[in-house]
C-alpha positions in Angstrom: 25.8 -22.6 9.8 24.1 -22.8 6.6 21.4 -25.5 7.1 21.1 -23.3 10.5 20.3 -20.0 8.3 18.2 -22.1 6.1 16.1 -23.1 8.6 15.4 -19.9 9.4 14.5 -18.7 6.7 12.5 -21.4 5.7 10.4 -20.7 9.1 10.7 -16.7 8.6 8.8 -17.8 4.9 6.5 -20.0 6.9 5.9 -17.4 9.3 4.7 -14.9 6.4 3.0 -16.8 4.4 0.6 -17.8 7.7 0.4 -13.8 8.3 -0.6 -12.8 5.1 -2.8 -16.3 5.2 -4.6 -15.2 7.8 -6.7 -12.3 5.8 -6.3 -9.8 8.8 -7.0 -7.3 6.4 -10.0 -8.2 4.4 -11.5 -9.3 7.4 -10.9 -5.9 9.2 -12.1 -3.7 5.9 -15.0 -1.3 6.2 -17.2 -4.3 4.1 -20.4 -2.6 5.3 -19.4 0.6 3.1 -19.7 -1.8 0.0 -16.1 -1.7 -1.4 -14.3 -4.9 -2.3 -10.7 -5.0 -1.1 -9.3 -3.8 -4.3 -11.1 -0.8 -4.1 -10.5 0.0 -0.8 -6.6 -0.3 -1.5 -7.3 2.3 -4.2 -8.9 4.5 -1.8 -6.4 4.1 0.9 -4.0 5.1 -1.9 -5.8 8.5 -2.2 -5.9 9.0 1.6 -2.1 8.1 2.0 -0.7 10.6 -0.8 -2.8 13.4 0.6 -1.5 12.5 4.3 1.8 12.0 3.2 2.5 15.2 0.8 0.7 18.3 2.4 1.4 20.1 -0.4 -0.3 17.7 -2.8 -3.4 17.9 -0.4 -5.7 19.9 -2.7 -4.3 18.1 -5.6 -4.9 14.7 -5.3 -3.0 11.8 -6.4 -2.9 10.4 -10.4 -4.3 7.3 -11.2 -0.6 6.5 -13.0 0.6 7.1 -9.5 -1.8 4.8 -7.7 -0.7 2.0 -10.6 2.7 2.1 -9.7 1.8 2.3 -5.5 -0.1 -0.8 -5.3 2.0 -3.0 -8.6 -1.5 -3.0 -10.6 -2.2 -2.2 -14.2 -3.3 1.7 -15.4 -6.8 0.0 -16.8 -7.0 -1.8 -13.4 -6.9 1.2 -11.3 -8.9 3.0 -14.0 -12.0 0.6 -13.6 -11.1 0.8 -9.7 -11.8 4.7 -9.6 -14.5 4.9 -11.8 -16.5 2.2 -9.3 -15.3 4.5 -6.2 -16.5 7.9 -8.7 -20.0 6.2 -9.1 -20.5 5.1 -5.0 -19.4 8.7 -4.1 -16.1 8.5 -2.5 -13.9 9.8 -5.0 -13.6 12.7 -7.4 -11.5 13.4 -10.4 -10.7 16.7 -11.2 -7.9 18.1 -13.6 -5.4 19.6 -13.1 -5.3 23.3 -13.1 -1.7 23.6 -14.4 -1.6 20.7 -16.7 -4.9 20.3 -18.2 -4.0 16.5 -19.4 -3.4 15.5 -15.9 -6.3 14.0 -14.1 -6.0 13.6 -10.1 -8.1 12.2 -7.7 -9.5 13.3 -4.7 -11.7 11.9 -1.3 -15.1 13.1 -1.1 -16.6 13.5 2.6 -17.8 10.2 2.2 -14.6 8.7 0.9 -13.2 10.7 4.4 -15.5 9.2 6.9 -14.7 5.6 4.6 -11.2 6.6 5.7 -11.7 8.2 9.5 -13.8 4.4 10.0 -11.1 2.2 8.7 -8.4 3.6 10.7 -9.7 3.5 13.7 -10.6 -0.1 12.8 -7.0 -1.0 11.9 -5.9 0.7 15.3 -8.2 -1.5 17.5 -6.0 -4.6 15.7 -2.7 -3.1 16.4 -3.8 -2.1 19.6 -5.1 -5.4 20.2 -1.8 -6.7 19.3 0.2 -4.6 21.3 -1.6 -5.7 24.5 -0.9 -9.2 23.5 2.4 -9.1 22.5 3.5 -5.9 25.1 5.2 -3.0 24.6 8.6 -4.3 24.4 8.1 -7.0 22.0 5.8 -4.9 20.0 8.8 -2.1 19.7 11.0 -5.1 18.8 9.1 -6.1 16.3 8.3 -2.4 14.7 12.2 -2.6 14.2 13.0 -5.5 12.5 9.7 -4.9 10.1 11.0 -1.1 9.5 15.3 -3.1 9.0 13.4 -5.6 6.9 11.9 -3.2 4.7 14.9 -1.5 4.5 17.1 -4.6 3.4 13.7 -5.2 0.7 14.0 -1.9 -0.7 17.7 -1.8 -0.7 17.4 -5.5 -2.9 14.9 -4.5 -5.3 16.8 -1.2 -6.0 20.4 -3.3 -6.6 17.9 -5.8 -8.9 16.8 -2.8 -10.5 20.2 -1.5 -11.6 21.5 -5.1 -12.1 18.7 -5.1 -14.6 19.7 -1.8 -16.5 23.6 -2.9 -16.7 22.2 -5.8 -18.3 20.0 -4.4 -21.0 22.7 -1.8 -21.5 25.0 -4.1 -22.0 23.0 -6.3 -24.1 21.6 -3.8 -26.7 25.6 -2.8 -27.4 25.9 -6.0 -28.5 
């Protein structure tokens, strides 16, 4: 049972790592816009917060929000949305309530940038949904959503593993 589960997931590693090899993303990128992928992460993170939050619509996202979002340094993302600032697709603009807050915001150029991308990205998928059908496609939008789930649910118990351990360790 165990060298049966180890297969597995030795093949479910395999399986990944050829996904993630296979640069669907870059490749599928709105390149001809100029941004590199970084940067278009950055911008997607702008688009997703204002999609995701209506209320947060007309008050953009932070860029200490956008660090946390996609795991990369403040100074990163910082040199990211001053390049996006200078080609036009973002804006900053501070905050009306708390004047040390900076957000940031899509221009109309950053939402055609966005309005191109995602109808790029739904071509692929649904590209793939043809090829792999509706019932395998549904199959597989539910094991990705249960995998995420069990992800989440892991880095959440390492998180508070973590804590107990520090906690523990600076009573000592």
């Amino acid at each position: 049972m165990i060298n049966s589960t180890s297969s597995i997931a030795q093949n479910l590693m395999d399986a990944l790592h050829a996904l993630k090899k296979a640069g669907w993303q870059q490749h599928n990128m709105p390149v001809e816009e100029g941004l590199s992928p970084v940067e278009f992460l950055v911008l997607r993170s702008v688009t997703c917060r204002s999609t995701a939050d209506t209320e947060q619509t007309s008050k953009g996202i932070t860029p200490s929000d956008i660090s946390h979002r996609l795991h990369i340094t403040s100074p990163t993302v910082t040199q990211h949305i001053t390049n996006l600032e200078k080609k036009g697709y973002i804006i900053r603009e501070v905050d009306k309530q708390d004047r040390r807050v900076v957000r940031i915001n899509l221009t109309e150029k950053g939402l055609l940038v966005r309005d191109l991308a995602k109808s790029k990205f739904l071509k692929i998928f649904e590209g793939l949904i043809q090829y792999l059908g509706e019932k395998e496609s549904s199959d597989l939008v539910m094991l990705l959503r249960k995998s995420t789930d069990y992800l989440v649910n892991l880095q959440k118990m390492d998180e508070q593993d973590n804590a107990k351990y520090t906690e523990k360790h600076q009573e000592n």
